[in-house]
DOFI-454730 format. One record per atom (N, C-alpha, C): atom name; x, y, z; residue in one letter. Coordinates in Angstrom, 2 decimals, always signed. Example, Ala and Ser with C-alpha at 12.3 -4.5 7.8 and 13.67 -1.06 7.14 Angstrom:
2
<atom a="N" east="+13.19" north="-5.69" up="+7.80" r="A"/>
<atom a="CA" east="+12.30" north="-4.50" up="+7.80" r="A"/>
<atom a="C" east="+13.20" north="-3.30" up="+7.80" r="A"/>
<atom a="N" east="+12.85" north="-2.25" up="+7.08" r="S"/>
<atom a="CA" east="+13.67" north="-1.06" up="+7.14" r="S"/>
<atom a="C" east="+12.90" north="+0.03" up="+7.87" r="S"/>
REM end
This chain:
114
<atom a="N" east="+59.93" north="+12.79" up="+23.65" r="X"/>
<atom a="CA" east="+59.73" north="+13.46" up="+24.90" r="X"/>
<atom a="C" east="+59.89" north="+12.48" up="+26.03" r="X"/>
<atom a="N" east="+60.26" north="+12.72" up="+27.24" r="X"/>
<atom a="CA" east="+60.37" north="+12.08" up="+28.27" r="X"/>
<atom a="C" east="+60.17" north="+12.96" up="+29.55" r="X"/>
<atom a="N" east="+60.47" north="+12.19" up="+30.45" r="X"/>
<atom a="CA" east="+59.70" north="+12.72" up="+31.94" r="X"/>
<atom a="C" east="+60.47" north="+12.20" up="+33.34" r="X"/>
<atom a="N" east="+61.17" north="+12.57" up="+34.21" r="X"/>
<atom a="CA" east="+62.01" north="+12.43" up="+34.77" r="X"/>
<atom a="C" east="+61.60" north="+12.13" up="+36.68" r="X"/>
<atom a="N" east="+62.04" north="+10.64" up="+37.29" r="X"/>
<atom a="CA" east="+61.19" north="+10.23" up="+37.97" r="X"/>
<atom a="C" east="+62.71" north="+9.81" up="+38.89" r="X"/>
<atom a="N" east="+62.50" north="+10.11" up="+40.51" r="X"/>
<atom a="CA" east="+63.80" north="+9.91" up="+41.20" r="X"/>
<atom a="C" east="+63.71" north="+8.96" up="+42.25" r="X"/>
<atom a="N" east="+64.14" north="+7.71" up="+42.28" r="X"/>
<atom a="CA" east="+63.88" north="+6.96" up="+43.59" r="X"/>
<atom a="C" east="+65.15" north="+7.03" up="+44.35" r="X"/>
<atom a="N" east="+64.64" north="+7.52" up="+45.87" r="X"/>
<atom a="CA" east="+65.61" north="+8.76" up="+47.11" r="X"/>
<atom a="C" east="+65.62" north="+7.76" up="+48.22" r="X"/>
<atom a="N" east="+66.80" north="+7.54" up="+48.93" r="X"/>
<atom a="CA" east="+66.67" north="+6.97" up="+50.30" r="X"/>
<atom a="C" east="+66.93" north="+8.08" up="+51.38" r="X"/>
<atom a="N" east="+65.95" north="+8.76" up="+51.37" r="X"/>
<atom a="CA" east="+65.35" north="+10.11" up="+51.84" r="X"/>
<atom a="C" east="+64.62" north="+10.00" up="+53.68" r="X"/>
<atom a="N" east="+64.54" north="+10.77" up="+53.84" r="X"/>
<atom a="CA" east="+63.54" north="+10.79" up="+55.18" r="X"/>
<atom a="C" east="+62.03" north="+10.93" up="+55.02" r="X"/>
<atom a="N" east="+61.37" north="+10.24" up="+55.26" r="X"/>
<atom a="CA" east="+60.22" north="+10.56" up="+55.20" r="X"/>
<atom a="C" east="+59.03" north="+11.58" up="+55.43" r="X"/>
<atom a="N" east="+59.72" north="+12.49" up="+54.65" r="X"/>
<atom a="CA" east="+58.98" north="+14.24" up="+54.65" r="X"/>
<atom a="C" east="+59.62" north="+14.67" up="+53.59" r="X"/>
<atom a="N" east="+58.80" north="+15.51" up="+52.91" r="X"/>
<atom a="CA" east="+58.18" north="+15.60" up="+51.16" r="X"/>
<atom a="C" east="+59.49" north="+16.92" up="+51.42" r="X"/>
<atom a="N" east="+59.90" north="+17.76" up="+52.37" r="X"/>
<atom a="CA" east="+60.83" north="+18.48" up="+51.96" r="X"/>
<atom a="C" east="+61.81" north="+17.84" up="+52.03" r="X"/>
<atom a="N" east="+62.21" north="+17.09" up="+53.20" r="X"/>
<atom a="CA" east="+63.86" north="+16.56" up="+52.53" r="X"/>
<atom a="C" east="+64.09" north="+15.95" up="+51.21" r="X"/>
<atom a="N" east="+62.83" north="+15.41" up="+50.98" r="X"/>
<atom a="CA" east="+62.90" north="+14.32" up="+49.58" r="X"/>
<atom a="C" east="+63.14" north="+15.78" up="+48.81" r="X"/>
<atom a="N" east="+62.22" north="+16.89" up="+48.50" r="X"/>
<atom a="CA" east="+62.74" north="+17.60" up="+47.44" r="X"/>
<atom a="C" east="+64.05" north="+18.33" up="+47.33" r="X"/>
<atom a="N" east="+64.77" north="+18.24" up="+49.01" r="X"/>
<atom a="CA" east="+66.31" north="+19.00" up="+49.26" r="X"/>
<atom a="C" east="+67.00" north="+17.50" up="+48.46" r="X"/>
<atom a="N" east="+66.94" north="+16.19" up="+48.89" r="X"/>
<atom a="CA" east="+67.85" north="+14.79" up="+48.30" r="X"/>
<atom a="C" east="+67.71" north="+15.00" up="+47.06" r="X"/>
<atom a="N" east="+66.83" north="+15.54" up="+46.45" r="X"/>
<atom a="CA" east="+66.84" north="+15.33" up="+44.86" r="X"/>
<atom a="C" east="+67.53" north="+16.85" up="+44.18" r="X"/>
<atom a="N" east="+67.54" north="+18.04" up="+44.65" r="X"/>
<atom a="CA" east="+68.18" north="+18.98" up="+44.30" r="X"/>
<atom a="C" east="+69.81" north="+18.95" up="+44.44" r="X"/>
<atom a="N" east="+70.26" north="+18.09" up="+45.33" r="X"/>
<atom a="CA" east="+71.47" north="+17.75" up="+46.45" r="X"/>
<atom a="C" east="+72.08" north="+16.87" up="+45.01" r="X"/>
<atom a="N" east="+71.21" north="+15.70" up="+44.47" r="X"/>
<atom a="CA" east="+71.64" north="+14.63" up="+43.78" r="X"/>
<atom a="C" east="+71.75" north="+15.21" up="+42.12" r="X"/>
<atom a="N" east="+71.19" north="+16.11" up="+41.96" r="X"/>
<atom a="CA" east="+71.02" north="+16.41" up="+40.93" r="X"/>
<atom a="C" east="+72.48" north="+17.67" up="+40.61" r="X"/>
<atom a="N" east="+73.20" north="+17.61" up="+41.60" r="X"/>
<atom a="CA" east="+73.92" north="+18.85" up="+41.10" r="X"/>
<atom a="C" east="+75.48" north="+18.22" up="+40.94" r="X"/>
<atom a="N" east="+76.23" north="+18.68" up="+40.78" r="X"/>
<atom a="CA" east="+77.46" north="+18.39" up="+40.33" r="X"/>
<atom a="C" east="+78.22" north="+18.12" up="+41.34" r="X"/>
<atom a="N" east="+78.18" north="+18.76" up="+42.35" r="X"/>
<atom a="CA" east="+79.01" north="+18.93" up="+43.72" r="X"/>
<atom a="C" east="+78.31" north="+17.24" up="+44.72" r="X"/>
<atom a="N" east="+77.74" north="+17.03" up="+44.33" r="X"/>
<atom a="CA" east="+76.83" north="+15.39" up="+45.35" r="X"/>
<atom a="C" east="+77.59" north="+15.13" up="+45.54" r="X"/>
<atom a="N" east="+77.47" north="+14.93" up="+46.60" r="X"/>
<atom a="CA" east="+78.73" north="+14.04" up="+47.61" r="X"/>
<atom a="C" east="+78.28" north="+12.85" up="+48.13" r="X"/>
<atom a="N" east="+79.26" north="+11.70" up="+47.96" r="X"/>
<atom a="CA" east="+79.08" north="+10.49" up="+47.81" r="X"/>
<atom a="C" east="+79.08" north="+10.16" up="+49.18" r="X"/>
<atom a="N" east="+78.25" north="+8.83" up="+49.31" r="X"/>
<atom a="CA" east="+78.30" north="+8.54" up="+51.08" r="X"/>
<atom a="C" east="+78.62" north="+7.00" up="+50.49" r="X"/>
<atom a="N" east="+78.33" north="+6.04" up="+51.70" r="X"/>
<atom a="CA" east="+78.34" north="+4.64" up="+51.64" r="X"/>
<atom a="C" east="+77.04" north="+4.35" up="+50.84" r="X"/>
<atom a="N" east="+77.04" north="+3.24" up="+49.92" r="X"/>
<atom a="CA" east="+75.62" north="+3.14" up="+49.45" r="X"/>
<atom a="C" east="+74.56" north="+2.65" up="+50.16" r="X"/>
<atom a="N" east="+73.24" north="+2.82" up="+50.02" r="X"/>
<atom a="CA" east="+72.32" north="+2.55" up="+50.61" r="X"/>
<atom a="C" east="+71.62" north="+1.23" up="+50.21" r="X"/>
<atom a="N" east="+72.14" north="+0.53" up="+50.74" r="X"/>
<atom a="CA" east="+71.27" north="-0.89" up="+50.60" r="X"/>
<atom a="C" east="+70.34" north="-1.43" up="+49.61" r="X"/>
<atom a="N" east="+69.10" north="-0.30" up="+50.24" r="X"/>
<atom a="CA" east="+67.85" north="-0.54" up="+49.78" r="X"/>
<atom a="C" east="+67.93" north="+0.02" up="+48.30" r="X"/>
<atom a="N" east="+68.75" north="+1.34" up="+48.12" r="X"/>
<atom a="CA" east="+69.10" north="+1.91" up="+46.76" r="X"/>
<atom a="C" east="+69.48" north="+0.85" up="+45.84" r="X"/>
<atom a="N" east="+70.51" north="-0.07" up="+46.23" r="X"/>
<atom a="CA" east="+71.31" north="-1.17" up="+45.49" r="X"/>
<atom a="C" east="+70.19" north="-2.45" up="+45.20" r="X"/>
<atom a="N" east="+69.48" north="-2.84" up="+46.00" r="X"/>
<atom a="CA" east="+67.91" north="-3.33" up="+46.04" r="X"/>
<atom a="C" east="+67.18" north="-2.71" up="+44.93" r="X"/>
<atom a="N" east="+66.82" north="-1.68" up="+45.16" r="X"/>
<atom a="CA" east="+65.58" north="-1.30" up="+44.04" r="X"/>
<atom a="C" east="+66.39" north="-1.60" up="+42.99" r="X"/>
<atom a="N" east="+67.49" north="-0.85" up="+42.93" r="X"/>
<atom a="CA" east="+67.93" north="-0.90" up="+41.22" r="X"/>
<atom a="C" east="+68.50" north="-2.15" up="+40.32" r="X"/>
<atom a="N" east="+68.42" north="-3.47" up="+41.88" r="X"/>
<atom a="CA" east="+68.84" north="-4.49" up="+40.87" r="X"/>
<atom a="C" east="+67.33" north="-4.96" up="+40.71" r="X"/>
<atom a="N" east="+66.23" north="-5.03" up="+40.86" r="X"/>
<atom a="CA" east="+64.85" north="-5.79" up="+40.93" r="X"/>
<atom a="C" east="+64.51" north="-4.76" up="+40.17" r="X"/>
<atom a="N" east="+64.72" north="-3.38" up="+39.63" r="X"/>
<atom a="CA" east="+64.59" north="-2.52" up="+38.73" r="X"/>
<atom a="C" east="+64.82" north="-3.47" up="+37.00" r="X"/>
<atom a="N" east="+65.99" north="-3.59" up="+37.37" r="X"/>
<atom a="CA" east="+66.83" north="-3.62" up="+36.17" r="X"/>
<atom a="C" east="+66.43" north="-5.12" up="+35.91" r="X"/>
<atom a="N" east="+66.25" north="-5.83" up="+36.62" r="X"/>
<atom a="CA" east="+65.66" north="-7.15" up="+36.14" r="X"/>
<atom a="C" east="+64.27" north="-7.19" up="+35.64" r="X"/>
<atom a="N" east="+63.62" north="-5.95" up="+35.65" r="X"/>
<atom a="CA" east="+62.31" north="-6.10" up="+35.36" r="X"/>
<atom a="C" east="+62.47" north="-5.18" up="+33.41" r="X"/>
<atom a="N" east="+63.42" north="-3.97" up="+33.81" r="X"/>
<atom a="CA" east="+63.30" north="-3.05" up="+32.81" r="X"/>
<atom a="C" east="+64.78" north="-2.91" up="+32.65" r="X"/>
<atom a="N" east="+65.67" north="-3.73" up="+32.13" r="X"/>
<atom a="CA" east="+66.98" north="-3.69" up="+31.96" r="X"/>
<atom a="C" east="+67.33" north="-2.24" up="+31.37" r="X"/>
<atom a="N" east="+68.34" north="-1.70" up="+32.39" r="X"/>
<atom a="CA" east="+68.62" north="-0.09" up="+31.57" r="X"/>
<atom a="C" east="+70.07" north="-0.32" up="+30.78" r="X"/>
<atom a="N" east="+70.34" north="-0.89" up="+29.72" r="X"/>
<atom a="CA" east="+70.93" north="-0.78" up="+28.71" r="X"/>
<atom a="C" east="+70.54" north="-0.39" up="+27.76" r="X"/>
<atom a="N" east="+71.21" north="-0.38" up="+26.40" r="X"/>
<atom a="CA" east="+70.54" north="+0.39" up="+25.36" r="X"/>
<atom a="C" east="+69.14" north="+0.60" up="+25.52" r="X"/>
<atom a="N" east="+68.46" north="+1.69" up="+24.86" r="X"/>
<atom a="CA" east="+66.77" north="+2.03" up="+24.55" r="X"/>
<atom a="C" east="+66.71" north="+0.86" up="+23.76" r="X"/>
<atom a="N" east="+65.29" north="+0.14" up="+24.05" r="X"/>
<atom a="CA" east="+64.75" north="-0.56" up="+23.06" r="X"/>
<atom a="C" east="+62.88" north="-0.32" up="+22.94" r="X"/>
<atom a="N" east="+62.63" north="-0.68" up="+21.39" r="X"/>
<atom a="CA" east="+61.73" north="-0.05" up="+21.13" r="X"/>
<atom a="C" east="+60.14" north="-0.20" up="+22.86" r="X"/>
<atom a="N" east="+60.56" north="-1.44" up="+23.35" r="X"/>
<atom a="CA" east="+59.43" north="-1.90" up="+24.67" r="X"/>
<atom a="C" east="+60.32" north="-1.15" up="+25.94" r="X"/>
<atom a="N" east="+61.12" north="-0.36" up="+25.95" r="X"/>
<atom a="CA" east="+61.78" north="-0.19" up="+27.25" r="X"/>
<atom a="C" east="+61.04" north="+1.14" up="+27.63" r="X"/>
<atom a="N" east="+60.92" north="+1.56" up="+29.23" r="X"/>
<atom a="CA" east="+60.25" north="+2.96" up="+29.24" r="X"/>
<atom a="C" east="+61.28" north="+3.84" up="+29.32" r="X"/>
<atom a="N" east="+62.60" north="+3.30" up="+28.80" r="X"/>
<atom a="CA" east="+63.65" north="+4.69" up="+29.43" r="X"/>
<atom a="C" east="+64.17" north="+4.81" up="+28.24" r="X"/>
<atom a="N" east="+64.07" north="+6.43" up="+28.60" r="X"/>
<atom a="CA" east="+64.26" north="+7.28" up="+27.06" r="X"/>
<atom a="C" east="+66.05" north="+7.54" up="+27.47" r="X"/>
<atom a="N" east="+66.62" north="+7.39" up="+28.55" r="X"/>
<atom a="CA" east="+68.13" north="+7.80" up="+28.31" r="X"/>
<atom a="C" east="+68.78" north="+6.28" up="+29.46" r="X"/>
<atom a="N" east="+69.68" north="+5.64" up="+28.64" r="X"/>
<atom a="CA" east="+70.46" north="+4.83" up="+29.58" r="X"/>
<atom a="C" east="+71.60" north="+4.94" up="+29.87" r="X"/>
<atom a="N" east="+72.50" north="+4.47" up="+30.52" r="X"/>
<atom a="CA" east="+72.27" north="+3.74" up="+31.69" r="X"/>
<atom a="C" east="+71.02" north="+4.60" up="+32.80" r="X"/>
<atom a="N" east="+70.75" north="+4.01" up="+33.46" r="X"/>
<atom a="CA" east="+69.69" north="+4.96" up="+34.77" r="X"/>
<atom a="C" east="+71.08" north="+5.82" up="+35.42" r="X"/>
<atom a="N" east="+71.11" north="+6.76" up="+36.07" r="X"/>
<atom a="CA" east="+71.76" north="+7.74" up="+36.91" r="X"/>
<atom a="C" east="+72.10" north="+6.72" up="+38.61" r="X"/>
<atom a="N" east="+72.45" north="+6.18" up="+38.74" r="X"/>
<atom a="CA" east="+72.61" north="+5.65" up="+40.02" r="X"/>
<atom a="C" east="+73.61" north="+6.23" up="+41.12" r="X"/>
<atom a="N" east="+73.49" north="+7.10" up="+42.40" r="X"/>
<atom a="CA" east="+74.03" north="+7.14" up="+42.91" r="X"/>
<atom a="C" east="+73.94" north="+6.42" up="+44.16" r="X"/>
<atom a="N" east="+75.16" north="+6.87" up="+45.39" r="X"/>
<atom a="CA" east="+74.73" north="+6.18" up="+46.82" r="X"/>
<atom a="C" east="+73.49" north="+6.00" up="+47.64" r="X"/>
<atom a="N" east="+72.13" north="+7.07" up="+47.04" r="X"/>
<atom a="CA" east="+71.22" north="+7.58" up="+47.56" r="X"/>
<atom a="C" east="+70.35" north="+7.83" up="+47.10" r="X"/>
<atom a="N" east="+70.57" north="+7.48" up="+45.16" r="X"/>
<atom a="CA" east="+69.39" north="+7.33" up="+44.75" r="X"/>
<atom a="C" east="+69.71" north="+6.99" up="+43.81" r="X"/>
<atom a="N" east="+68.31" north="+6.97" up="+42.81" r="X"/>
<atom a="CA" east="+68.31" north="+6.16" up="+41.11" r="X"/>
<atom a="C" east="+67.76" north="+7.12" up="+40.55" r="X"/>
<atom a="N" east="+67.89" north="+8.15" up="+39.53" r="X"/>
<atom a="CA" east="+67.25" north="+9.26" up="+38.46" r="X"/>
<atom a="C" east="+67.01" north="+8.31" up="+37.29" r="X"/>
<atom a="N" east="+65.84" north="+8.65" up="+36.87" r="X"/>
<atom a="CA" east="+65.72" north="+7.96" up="+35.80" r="X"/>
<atom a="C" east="+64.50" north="+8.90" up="+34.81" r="X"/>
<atom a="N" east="+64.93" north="+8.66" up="+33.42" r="X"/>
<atom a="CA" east="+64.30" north="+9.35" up="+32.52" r="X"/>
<atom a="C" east="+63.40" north="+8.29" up="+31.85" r="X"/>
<atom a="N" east="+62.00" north="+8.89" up="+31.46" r="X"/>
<atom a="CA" east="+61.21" north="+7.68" up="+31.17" r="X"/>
<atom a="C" east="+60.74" north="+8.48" up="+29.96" r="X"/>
<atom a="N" east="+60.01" north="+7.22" up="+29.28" r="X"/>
<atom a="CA" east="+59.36" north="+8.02" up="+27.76" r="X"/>
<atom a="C" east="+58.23" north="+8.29" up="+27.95" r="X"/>
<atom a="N" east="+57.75" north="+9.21" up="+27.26" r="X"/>
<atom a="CA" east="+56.17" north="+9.52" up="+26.96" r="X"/>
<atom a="C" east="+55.46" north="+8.66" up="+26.56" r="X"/>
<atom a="N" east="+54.51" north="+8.29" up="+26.56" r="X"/>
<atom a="CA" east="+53.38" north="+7.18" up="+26.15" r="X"/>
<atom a="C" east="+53.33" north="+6.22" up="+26.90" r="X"/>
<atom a="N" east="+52.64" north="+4.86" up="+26.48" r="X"/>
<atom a="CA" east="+52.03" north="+3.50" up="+26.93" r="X"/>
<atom a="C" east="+53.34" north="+3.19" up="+27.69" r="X"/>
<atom a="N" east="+54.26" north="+3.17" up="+27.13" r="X"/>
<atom a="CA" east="+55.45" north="+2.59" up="+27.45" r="X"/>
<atom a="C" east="+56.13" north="+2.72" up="+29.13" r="X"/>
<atom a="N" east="+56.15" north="+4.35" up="+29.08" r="X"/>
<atom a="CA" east="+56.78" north="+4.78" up="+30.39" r="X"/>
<atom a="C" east="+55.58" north="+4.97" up="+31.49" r="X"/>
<atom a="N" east="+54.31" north="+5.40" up="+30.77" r="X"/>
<atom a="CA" east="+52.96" north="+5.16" up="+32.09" r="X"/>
<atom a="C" east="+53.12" north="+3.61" up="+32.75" r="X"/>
<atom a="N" east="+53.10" north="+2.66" up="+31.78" r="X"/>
<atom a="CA" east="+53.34" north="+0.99" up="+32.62" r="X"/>
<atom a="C" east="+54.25" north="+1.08" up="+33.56" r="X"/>
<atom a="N" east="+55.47" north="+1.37" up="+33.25" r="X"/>
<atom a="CA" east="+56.40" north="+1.29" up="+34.41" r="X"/>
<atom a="C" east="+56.03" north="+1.74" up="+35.74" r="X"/>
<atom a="N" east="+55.34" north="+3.03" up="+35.47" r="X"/>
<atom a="CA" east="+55.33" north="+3.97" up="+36.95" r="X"/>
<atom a="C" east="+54.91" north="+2.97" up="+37.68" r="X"/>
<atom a="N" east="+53.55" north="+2.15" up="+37.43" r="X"/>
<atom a="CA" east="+53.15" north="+1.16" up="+38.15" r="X"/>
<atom a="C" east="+54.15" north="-0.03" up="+39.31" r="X"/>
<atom a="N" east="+54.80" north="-0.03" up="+38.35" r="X"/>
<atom a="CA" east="+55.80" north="-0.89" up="+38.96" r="X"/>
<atom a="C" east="+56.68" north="-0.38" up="+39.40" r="X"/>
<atom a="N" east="+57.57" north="+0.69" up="+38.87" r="X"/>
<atom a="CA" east="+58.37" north="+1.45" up="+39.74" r="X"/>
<atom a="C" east="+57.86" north="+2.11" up="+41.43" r="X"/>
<atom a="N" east="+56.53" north="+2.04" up="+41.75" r="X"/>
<atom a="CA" east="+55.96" north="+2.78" up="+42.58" r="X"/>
<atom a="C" east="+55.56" north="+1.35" up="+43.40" r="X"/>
<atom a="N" east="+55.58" north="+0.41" up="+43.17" r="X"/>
<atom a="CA" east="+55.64" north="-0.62" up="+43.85" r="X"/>
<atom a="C" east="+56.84" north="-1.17" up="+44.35" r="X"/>
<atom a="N" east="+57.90" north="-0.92" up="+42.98" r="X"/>
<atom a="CA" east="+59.36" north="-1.63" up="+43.76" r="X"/>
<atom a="C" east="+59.87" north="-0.49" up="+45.27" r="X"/>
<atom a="N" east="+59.91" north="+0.68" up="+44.56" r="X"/>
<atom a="CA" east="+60.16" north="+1.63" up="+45.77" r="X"/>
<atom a="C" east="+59.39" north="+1.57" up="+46.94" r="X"/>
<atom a="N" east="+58.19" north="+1.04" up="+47.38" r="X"/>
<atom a="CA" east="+57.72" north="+1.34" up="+48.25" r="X"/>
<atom a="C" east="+57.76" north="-0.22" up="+48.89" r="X"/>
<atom a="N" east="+58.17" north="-1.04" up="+48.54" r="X"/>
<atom a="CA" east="+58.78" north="-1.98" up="+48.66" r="X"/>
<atom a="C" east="+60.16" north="-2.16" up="+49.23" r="X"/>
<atom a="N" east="+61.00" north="-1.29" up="+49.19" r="X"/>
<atom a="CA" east="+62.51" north="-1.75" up="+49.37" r="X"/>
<atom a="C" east="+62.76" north="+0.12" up="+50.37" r="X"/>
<atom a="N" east="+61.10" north="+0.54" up="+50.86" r="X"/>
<atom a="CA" east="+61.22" north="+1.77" up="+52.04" r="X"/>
<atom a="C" east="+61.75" north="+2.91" up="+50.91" r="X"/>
<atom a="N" east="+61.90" north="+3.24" up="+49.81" r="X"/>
<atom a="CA" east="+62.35" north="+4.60" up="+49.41" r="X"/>
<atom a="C" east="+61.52" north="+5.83" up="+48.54" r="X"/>
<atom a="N" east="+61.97" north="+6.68" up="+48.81" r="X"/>
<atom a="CA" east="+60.81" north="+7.75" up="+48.19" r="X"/>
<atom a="C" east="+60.70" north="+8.39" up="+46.72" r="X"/>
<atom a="N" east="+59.77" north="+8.45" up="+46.14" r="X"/>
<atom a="CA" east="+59.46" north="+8.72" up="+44.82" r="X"/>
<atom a="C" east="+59.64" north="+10.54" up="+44.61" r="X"/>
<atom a="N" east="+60.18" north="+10.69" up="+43.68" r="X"/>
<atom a="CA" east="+60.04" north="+12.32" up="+43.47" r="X"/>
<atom a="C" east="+59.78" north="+12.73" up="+42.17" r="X"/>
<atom a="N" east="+58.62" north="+13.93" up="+41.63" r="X"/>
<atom a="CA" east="+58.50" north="+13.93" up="+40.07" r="X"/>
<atom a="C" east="+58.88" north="+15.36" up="+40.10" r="X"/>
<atom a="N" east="+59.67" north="+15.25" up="+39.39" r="X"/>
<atom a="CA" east="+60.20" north="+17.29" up="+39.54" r="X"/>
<atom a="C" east="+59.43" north="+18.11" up="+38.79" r="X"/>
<atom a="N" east="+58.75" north="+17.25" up="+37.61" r="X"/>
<atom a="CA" east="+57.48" north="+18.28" up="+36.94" r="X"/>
<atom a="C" east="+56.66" north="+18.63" up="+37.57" r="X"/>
<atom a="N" east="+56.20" north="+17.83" up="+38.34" r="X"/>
<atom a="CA" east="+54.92" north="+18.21" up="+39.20" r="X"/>
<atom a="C" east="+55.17" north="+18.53" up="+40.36" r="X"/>
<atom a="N" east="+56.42" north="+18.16" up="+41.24" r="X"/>
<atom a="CA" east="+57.17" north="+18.36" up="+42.73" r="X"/>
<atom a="C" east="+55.68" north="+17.31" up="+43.58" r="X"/>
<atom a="N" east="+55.89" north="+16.41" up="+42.99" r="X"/>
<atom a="CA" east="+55.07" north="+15.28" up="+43.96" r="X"/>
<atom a="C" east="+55.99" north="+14.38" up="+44.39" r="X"/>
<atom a="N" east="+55.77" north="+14.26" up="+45.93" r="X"/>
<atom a="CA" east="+56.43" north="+13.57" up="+46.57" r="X"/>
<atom a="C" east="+56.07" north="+12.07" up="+46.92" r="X"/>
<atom a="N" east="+56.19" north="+11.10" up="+46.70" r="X"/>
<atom a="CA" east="+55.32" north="+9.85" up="+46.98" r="X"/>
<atom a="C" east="+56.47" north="+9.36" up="+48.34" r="X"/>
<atom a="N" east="+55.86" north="+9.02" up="+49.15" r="X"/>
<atom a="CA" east="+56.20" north="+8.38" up="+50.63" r="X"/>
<atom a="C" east="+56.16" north="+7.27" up="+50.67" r="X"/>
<atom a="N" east="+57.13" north="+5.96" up="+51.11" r="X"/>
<atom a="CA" east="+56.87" north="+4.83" up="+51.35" r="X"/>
<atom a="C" east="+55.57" north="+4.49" up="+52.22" r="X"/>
<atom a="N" east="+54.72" north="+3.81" up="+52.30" r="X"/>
<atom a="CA" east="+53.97" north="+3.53" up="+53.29" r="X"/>
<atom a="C" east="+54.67" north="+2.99" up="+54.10" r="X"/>
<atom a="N" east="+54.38" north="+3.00" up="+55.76" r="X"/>
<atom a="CA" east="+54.73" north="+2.67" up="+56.95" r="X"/>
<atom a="C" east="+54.38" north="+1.08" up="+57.00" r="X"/>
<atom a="N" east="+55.48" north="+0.44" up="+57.63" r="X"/>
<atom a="CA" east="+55.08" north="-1.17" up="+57.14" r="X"/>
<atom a="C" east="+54.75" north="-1.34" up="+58.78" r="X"/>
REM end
């Protein structure tokens, strides 16, 4: 089982973040210039939780991560494994200004204002 977690270079209001993630999630996404901070999280991502093959310590149940201009989708595993990450995933994002989205629950997490 796994659980599906979206870091958005979104506006800071819980509806656009849930329009960026419906937008990113569909077939038709239309590509812009990439976003900096997107290219940021996902390399300090990937240095922490390399998304190549699954390995038995990794929290991602499907690799490569989903990377587009505007965001990072990523599928995480159930258990010890993928709860650790959130920790840190919720730090790198709010770190590098971008917004968290959980589509199971439609919780929106907001960068804090620096």
């Amino acid at each position: 089982m796994s659980f599906d977690l979206a870091a958005l270079a979104a506006p800071a209001d819980a509806a656009a973040v849930r329009e960026m993630y419906a937008s990113c999630t569909r077939d038709d996404h239309a590509e812009a210039d990439f976003d900096v901070r997107i290219a940021r999280f996902h390399e300090a991502l990937a240095g922490i939780f390399p998304d190549h093959a699954p390995a038995p310590d990794s929290p991602w149940a499907t690799t490569p991560l989903s990377l587009g201009a505007d965001h990072v989708l990523m599928r995480l595993r159930m258990g010890p494994v993928g709860e650790q990450a959130i920790e840190k995933i919720i730090a790198l994002a709010d770190h590098h200004g971008l917004a968290l989205y959980d589509p199971q629950s439609d919780e929106t997490y907001l960068p804090r204002r620096r």
